[in-house]
C-alpha positions in Angstrom: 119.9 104.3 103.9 117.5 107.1 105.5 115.8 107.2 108.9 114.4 104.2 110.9 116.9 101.1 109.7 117.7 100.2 113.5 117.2 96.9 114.3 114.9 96.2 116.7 111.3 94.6 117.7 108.5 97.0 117.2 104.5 97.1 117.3 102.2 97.8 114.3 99.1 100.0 114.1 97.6 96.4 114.0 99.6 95.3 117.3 101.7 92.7 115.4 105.0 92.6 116.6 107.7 92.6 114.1 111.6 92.2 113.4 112.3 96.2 112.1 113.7 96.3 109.1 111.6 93.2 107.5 113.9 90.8 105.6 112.1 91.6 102.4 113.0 95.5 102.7 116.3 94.9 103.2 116.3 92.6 100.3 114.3 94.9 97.8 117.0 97.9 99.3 119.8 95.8 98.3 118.5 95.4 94.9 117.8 98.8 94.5 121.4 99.4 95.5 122.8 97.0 92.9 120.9 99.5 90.2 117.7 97.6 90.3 114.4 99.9 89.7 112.2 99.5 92.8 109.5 97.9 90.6 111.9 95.7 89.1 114.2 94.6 92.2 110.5 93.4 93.5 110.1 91.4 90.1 113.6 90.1 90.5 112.4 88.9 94.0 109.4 87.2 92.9 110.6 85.7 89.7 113.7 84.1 92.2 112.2 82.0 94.9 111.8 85.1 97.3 108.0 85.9 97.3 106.9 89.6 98.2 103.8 91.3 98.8 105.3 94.7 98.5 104.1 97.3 96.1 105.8 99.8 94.4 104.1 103.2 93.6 105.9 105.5 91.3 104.3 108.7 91.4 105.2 108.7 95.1 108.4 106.8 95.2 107.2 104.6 97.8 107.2 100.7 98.2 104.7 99.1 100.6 105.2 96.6 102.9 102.7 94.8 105.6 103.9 97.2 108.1 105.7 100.0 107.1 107.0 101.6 103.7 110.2 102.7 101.8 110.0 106.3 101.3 112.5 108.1 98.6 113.2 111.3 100.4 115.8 113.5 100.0 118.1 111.4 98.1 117.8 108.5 100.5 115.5 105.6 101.5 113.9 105.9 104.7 111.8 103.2 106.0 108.8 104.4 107.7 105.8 102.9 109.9 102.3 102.3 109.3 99.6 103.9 111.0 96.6 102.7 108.9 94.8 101.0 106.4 
């Protein structure tokens, strides 16, 4: 795990406040950690009963969430905040 996987209430660009890290990025990094591809631990999720928005976009190894993203930098998976559409 990278940068920003502290547990704690935070605000989105939006003003939603949220639970940081979302369930659902915990469970797509657990996937990914079992040797899952990031497209495919969010296909496992969603053909299991464990519905996800998120989105997964190769050329930039990122995956999208409602709030805040996975970023793959520098060998690790950093979770990082949104601060626009």
């Amino acid at each position: 795990m990278g940068d920003f996987w502290n547990v704690e209430i935070i605000t989105s660009w939006t003003g939603v406040r949220f639970q940081n890290p979302p369930l659902e990025a915990l469970q797509v990094f657990d996937l990914i950690d079992r040797d899952f591809s990031p497209q495919g631990a969010i296909d496992w999720m969603n053909g299991h009963g464990y519905h996800t928005n998120a989105a997964y976009y190769p050329e930039v190894r990122v995956i999208g969430f409602e709030h805040e993203y996975m970023a793959y930098v520098g060998a690790q998976w950093s979770l990082v905040l949104r601060v626009g559409a």
